[in-house]
VOGU-3710 file (C-alpha; in Angstrom, 3 decimals, decimal comma):
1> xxxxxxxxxx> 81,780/115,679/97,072  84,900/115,108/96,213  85,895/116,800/92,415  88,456/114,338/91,199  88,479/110,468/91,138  89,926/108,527/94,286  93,731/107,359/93,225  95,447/104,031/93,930  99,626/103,736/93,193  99,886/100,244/93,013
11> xxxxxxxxxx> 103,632/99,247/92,050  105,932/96,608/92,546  109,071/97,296/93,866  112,552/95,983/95,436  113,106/96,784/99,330  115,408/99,817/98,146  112,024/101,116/96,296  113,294/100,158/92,532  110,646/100,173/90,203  113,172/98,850/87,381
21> xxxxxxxxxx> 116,106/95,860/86,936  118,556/99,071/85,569  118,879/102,696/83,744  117,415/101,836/80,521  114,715/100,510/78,551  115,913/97,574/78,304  115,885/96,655/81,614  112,393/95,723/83,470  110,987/93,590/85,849  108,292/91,826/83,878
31> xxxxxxxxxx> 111,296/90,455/82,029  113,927/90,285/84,388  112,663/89,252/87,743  111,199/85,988/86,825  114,879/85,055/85,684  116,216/85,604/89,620  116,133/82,677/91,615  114,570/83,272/95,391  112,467/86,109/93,239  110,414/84,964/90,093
41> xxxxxxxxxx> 108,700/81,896/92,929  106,487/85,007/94,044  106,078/87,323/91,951  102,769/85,818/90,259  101,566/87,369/93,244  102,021/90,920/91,772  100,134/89,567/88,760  97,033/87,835/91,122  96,714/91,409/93,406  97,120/93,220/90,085
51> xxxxxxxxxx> 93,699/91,704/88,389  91,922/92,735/91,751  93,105/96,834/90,897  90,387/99,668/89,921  88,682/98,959/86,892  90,500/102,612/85,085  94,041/102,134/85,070  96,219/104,668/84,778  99,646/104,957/82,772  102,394/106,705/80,565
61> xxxxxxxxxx> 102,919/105,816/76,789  106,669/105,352/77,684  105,737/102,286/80,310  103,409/100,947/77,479  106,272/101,034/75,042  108,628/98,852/77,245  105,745/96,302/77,488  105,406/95,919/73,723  102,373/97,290/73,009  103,825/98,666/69,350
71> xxxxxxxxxx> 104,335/95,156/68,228  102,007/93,201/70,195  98,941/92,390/67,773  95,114/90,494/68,386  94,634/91,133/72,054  92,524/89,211/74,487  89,802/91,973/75,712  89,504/92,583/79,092  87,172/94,516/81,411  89,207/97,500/82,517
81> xxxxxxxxxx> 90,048/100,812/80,667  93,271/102,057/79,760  94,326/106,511/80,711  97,412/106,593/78,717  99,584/109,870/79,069  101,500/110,235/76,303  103,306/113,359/74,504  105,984/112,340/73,197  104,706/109,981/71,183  105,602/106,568/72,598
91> xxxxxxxxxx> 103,107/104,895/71,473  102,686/104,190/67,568  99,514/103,809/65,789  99,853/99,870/66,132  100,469/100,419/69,749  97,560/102,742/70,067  95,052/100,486/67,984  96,811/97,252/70,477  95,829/99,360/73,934  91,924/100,235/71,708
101> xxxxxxxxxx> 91,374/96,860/71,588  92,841/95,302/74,848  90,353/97,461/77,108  86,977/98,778/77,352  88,043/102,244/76,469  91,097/103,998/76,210  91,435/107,539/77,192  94,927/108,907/75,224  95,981/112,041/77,135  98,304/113,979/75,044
111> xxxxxxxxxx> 99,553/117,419/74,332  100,775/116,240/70,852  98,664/117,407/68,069  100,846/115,325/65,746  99,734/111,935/67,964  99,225/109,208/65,514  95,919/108,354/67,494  94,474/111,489/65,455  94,952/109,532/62,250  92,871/106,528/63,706
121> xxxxxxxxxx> 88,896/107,117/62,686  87,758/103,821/63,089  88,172/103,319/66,692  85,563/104,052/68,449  86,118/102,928/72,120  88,961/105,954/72,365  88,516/108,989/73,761  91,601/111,467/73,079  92,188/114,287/75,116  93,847/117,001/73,877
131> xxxxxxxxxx> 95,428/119,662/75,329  98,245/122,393/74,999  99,750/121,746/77,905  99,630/118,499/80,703  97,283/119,913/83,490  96,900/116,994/86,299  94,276/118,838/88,257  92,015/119,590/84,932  92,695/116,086/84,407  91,815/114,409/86,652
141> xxxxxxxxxx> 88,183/116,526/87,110  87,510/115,901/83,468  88,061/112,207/83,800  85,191/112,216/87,114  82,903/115,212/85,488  82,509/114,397/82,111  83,639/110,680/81,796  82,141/109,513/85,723  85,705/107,711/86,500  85,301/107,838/90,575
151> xxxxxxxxxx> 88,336/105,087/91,175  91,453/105,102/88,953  94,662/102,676/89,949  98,044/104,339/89,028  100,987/102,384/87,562  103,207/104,863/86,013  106,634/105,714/86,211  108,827/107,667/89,054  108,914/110,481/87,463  105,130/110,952/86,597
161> xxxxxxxxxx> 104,392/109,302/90,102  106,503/112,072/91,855  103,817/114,368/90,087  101,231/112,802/90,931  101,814/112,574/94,735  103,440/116,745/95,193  100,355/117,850/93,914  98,290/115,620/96,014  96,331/113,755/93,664  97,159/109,871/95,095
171> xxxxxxxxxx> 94,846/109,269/98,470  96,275/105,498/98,283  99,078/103,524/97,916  99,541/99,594/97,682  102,760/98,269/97,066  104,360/94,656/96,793  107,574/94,427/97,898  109,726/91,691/95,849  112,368/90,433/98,274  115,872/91,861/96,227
181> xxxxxxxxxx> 118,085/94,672/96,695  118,678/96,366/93,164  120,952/99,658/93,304  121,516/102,062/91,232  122,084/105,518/91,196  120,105/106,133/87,955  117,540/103,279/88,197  113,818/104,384/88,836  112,409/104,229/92,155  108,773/104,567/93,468
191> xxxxxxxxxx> 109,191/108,333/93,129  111,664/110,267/91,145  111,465/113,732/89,809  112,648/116,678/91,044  114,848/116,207/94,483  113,863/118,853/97,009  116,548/121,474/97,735  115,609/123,722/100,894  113,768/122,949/104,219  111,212/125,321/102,860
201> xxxxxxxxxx> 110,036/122,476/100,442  109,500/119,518/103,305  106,106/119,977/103,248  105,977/118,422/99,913  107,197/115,540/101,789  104,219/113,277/102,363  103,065/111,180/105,100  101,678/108,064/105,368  99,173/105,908/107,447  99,633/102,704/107,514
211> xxxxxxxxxx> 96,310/100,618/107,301  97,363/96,829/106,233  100,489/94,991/106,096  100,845/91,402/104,768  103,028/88,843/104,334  103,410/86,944/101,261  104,709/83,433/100,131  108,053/83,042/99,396  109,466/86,086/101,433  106,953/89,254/99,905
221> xxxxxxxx> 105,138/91,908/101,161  101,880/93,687/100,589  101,806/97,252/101,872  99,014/99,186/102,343  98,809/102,620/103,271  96,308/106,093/103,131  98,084/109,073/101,892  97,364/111,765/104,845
//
């Protein structure tokens, strides 16, 4: 039996694989895209494929930030729960208390002893896990062994996604392609992180089988594929 949960990346992205409208924060498709004409007529269909994801959703405390969370009060509960990486902090304790009550549960994954989810006593439907140091593979066994997460939809960033796939821990990927062409030499893509450097690092380089290809209204794709 398998030790950690089954992953899904799901991400929206332009046909150059941008994951963002620019280099900063404040640039992002949630807010931008629906301003493009020939783009914001389909991308409610990011939103409609997006409800159907795993019911544990994975995600960084930086991506939460740029969504609002910190300011964002009285949230409308739904069904899934929220694994929230974040060291930094990014998320504040209004932000953290927002995510408590959105979800089910929220699982806060930090190595910051100094989170301000310590200072919060009266939630209970968070679970924080602490450690000294980010370990994906502990991770991600803890979250199947001791919480019984066996599916877990990814919707992070390029750089934490680049981590996620080199050490194999995403068996699926399902992507929506909006119909743009962004650019960018420093806006996020799909993957970022570390570029490799030698030929002795293409196995890290992974392969994919497709297994379902669709085409959307108003000139978007769905894109399925198994991570071999």
């Amino acid at each position: 039996m398998k030790e950690m949960p089954e992953t899904t990346l799901f991400m929206l992205m332009s046909v150059d694989g941008k994951i963002s409208t620019g280099d900063n924060d404040l640039m992002d498709f949630d807010r931008d895209l629906p301003k493009i004409k020939g783009v914001r007529e389909g991308i409610r269909q990011y939103y409609e494929l997006e409800k159907t994801t795993d019911l544990h959703s994975l995600n960084t405390g930086r991506v939460m930030e740029k969504l609002g969370v910190n300011k964002k009060k009285n949230p409308k509960k739904i069904p899934a729960s929220f694994i929230i990486i974040d060291n930094k902090p990014h998320l504040t304790k209004e932000g953290v208390t927002f995510m408590a009550g959105w979800g089910k549960i929220m699982y806060l994954v930090t190595t910051n002893r100094k989170h301000p989810a310590f200072g919060l006593k009266n939630i209970k439907n968070m679970e924080i896990i602490h450690s000294e140091k980010l370990d994906l593979k502990a991770l991600f066994i803890k979250l199947k062994k001791k919480y019984g997460i066996k599916r877990i939809t990814i919707q992070s960033g390029g750089t934490m996604n680049s981590a996620f796939l080199r050490e194999g821990f995403i068996d699926h990927i399902s992507i929506v392609v909006a119909p743009c062409i962004i650019g960018g030499n420093n806006t996020s893509t799909l993957i970022d992180g570390e570029s490799l450097h030698s030929i002795k690092e293409l196995n890290n380089i992974k392969p994919l089988k497709l297994k379902n290809v669709e085409m959307l209204k108003n000139s978007y794709l769905h894109l399925k594929y198994d991570v071999m």
